[in-house]
PyMOL commands that place a pseudoatom at each C-alpha (Angstrom):
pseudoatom trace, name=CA, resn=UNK, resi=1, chain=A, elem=C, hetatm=0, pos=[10.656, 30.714, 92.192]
pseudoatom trace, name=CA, resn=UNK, resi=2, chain=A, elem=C, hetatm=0, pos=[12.055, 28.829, 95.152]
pseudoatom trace, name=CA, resn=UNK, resi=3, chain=A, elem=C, hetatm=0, pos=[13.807, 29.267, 98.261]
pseudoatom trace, name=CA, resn=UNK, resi=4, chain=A, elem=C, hetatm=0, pos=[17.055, 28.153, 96.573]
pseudoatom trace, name=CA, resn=UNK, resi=5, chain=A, elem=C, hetatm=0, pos=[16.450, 30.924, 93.731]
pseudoatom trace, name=CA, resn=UNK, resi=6, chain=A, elem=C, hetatm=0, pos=[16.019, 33.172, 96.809]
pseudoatom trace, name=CA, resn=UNK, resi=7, chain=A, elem=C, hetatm=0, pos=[19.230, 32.591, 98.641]
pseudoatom trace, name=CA, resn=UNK, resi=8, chain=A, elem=C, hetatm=0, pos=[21.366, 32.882, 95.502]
pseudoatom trace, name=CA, resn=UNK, resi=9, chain=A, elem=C, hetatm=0, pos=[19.800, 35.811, 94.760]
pseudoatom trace, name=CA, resn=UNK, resi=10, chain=A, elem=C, hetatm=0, pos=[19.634, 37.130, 97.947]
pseudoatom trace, name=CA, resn=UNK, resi=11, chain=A, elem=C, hetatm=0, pos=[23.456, 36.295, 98.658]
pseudoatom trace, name=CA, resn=UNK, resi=12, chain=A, elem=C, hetatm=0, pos=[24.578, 37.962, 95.182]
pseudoatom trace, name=CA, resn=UNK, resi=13, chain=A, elem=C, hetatm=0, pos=[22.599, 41.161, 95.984]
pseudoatom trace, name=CA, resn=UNK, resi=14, chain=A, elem=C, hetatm=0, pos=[24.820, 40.869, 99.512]
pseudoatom trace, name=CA, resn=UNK, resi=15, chain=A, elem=C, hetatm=0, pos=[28.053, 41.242, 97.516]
pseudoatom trace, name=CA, resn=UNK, resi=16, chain=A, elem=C, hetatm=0, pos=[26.837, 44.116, 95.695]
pseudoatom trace, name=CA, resn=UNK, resi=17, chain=A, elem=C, hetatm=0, pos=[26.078, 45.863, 99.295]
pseudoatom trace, name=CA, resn=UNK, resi=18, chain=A, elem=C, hetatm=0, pos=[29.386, 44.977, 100.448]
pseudoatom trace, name=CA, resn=UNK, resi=19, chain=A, elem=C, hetatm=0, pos=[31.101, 47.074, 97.385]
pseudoatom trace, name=CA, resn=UNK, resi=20, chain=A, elem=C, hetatm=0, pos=[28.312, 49.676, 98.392]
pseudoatom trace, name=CA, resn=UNK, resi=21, chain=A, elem=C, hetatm=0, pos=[30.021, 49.226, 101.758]
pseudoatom trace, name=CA, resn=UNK, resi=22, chain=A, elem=C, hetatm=0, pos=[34.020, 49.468, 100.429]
pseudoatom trace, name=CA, resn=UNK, resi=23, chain=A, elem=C, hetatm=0, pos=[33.359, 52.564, 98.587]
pseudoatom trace, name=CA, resn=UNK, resi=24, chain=A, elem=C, hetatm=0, pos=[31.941, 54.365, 101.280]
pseudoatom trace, name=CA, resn=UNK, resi=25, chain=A, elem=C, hetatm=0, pos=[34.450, 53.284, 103.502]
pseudoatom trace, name=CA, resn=UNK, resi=26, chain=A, elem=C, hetatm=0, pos=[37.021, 54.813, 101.042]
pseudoatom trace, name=CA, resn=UNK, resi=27, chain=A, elem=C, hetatm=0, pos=[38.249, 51.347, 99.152]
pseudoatom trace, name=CA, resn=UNK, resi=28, chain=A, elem=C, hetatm=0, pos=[37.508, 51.689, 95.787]
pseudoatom trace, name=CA, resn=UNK, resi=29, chain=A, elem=C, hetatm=0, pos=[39.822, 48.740, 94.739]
pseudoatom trace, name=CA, resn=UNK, resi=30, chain=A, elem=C, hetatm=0, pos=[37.818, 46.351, 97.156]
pseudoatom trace, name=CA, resn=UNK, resi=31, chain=A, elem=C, hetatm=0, pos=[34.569, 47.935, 95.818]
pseudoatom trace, name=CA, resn=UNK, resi=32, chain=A, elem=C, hetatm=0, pos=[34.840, 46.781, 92.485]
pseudoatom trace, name=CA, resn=UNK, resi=33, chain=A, elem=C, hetatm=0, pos=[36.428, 43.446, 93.156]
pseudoatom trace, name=CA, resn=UNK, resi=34, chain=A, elem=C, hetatm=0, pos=[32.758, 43.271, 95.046]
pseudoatom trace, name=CA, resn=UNK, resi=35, chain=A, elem=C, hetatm=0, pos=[30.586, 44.735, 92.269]
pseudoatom trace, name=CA, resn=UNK, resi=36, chain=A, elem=C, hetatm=0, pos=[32.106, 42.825, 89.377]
pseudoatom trace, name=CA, resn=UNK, resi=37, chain=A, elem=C, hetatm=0, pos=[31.737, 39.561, 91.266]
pseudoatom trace, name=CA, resn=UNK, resi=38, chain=A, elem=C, hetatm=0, pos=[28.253, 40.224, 91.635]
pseudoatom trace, name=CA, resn=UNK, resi=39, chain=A, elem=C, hetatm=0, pos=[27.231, 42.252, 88.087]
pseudoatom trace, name=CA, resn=UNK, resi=40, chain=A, elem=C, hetatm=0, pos=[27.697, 39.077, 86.276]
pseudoatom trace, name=CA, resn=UNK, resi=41, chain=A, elem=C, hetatm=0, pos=[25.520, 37.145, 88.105]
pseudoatom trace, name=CA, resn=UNK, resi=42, chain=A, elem=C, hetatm=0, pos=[22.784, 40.235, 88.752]
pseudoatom trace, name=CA, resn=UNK, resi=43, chain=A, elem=C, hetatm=0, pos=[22.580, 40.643, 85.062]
pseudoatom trace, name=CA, resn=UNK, resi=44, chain=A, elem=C, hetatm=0, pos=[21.304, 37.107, 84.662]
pseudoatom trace, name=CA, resn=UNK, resi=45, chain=A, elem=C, hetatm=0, pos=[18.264, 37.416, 87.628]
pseudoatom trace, name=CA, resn=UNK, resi=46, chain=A, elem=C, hetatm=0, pos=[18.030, 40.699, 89.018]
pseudoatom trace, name=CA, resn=UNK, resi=47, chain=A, elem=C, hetatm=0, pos=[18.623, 43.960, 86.263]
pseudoatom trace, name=CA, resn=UNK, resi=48, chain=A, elem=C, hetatm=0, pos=[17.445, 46.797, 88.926]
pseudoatom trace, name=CA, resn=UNK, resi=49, chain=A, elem=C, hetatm=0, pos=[21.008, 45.196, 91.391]
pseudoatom trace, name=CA, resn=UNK, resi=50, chain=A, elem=C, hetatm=0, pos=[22.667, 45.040, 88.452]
pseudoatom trace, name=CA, resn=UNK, resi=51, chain=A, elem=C, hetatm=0, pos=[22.712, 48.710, 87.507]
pseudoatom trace, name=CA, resn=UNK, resi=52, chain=A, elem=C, hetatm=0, pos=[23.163, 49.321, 90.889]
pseudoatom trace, name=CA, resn=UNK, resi=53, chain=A, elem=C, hetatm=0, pos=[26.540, 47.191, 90.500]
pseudoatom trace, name=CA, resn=UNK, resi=54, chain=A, elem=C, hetatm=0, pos=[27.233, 49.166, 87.000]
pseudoatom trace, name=CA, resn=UNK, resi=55, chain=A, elem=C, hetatm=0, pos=[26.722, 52.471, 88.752]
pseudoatom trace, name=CA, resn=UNK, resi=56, chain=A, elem=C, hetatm=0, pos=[28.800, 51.413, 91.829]
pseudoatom trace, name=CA, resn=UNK, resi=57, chain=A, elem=C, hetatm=0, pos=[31.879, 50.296, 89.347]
pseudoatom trace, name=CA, resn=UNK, resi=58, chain=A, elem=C, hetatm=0, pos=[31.378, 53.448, 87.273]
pseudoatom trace, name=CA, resn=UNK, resi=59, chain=A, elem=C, hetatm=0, pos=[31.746, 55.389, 90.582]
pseudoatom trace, name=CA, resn=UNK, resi=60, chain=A, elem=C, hetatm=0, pos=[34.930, 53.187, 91.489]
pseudoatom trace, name=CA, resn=UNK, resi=61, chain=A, elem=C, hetatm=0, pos=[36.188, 53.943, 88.073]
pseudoatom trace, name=CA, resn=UNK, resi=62, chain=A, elem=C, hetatm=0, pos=[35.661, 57.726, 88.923]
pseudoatom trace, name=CA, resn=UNK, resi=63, chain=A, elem=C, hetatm=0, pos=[37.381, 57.106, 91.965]
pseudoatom trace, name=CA, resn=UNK, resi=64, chain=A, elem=C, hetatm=0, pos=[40.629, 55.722, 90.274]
pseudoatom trace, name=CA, resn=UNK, resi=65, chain=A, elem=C, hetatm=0, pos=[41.054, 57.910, 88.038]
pseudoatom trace, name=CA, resn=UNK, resi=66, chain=A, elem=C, hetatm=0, pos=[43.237, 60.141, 89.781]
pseudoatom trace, name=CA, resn=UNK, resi=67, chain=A, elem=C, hetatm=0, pos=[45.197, 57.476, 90.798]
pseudoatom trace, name=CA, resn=UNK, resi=68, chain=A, elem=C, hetatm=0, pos=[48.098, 55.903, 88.848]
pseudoatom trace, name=CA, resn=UNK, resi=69, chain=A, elem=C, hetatm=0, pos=[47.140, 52.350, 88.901]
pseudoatom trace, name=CA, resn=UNK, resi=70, chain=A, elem=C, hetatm=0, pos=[46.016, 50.611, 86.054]
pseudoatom trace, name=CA, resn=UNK, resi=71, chain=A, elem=C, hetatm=0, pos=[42.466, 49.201, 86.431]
pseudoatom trace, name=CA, resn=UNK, resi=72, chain=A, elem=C, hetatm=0, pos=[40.404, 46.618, 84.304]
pseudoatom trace, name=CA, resn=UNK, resi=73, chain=A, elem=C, hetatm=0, pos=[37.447, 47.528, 83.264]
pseudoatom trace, name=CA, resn=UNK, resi=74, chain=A, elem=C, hetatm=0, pos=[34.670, 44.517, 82.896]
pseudoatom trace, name=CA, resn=UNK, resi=75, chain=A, elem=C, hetatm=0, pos=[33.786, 44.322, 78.978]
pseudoatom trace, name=CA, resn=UNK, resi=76, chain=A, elem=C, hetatm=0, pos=[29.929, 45.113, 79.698]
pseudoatom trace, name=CA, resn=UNK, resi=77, chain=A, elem=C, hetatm=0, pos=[30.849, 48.204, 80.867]
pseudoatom trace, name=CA, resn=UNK, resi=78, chain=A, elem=C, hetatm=0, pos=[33.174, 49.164, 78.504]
pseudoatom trace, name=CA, resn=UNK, resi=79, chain=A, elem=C, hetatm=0, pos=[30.526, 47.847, 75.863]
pseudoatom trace, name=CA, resn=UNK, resi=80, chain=A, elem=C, hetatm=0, pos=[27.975, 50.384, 77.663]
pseudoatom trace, name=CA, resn=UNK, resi=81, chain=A, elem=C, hetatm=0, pos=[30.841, 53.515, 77.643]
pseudoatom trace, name=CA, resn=UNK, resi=82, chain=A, elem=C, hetatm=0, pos=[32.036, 53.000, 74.116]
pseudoatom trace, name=CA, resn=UNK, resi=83, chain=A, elem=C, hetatm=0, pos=[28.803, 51.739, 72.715]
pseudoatom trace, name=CA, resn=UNK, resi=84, chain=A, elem=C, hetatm=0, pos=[30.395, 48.324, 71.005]
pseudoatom trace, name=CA, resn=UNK, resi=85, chain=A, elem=C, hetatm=0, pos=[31.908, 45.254, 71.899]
pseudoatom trace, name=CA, resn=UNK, resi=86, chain=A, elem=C, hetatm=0, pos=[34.879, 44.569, 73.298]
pseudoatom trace, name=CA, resn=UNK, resi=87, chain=A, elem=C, hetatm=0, pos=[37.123, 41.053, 73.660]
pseudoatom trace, name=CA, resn=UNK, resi=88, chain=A, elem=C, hetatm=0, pos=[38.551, 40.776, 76.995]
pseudoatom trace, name=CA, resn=UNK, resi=89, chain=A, elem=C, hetatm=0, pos=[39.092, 43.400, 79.610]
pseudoatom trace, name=CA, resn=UNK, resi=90, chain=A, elem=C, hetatm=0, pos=[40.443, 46.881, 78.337]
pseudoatom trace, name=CA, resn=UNK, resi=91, chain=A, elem=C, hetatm=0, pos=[43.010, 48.502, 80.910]
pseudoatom trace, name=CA, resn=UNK, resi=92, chain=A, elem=C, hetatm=0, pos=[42.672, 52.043, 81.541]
pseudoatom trace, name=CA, resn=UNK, resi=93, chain=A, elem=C, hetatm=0, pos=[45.335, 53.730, 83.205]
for i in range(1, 93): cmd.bond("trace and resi %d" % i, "trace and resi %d" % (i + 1))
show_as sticks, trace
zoom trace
């Protein structure tokens, strides 16, 4: 694999960190902005970040659910929660 594969990957796996980053900081709205742009991405060339970016949107999830806003969740991880497929994104409130 090159160095272009290399910097992709290695600049997708930064935008994972940074949701890392926004959760810890107390943003989990920012957090999974940063961990679904990167999951999609992960899933194709890295699948140990990309749990990592599942688990991080699973915690924002957890995070948000006291709140009142409505959030999206991505349809891979609804697919992984309900076990099935799903069109679109399903909003959970």
């Amino acid at each position: 694999k090159g160095e272009k594969f290399r910097s992709k990957r290695r600049l997708i796996r930064l935008r994972k960190w940074v949701g890392d980053l926004c959760l810890l900081a107390g943003s989990p709205k920012d957090a999974v902005e940063s961990y679904e742009n990167s999951s999609y991405e992960l899933a194709k060339i890295d699948p140990l970040w990309h749990a990592g970016a599942l688990e991080g949107i699973a915690a924002c999830l957890t995070a948000l659910s006291n709140d009142d806003t409505p959030i999206a969740v991505p349809p891979e991880m609804f697919k992984l929660i309900s076990g099935r497929e799903q069109d679109g994104l399903s909003s959970i409130t």
